[in-house]
N, C-alpha and C positions, 0 to 999 in steps of 0.2 A: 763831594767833600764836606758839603754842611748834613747836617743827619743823615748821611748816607752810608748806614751798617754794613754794606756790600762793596767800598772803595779800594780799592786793590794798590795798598800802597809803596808797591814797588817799584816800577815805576820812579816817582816822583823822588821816592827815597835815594836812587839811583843818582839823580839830577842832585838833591841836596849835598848827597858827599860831595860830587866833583865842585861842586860849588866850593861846596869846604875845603875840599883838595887847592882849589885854585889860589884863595884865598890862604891859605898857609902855603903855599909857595912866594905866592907875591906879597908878603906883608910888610918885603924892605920897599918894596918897589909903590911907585905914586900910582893910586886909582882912582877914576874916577867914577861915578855912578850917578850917571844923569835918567831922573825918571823921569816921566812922562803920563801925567794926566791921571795917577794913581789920589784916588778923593779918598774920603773921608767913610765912604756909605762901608765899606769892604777894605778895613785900611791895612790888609795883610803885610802888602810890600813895602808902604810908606813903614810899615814898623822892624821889617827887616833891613833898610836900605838905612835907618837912624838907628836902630842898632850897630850894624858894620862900621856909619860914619862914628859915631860917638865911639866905639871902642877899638879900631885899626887908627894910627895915627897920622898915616900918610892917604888920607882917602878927601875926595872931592866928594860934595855931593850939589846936584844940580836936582831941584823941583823945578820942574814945566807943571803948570795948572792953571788953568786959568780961572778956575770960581777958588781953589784949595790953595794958593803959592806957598803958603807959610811952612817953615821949616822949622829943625833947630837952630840954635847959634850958631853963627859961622855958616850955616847951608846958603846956596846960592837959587832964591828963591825967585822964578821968575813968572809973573803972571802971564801969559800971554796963551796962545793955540801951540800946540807940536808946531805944525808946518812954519807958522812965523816966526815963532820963538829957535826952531834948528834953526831955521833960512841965515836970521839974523848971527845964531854963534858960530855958523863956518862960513859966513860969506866975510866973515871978519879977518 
């Protein structure tokens, strides 16, 4: 994917519409998108996951990180490991 003149992106292109597909069906509907330990080195998905939340209206967004927490406004930022940080929001 990074300099790789030979990436076949079909594939992934495939994945992107249903994404989109998904996402224009559900955009009456409440979503949530909790990531998970996505840093700063490679911030692909932190910038599509704050994209979606800043411009869907009805959308959650949960950071799990534990060195990165930080979000946007309103994002539900939580420092902690995956494993401790799930354990904690469903054993709730």
């Amino acid at each position: 994917m990074f300099s790789d003149h030979e990436w076949d992106s079909s594939v992934s292109d495939k994945q992107e519409n249903r994404f989109q597909d998904f996402l224009g069906r559900n955009e009456d509907k409440k979503i949530c998108i909790i990531e998970i330990g996505a840093g700063t080195g490679i911030p692909s998905i932190r910038y599509k996951s704050e994209h979606i939340f800043e411009y869907y209206e009805n959308i959650d967004l949960i950071r799990i990180n534990l060195n990165e927490p930080d979000g946007p406004e309103g994002c539900y930022s939580i420092q902690d490991s995956a494993l401790s940080a799930l354990s904690k929001l469903f054993d709730s």
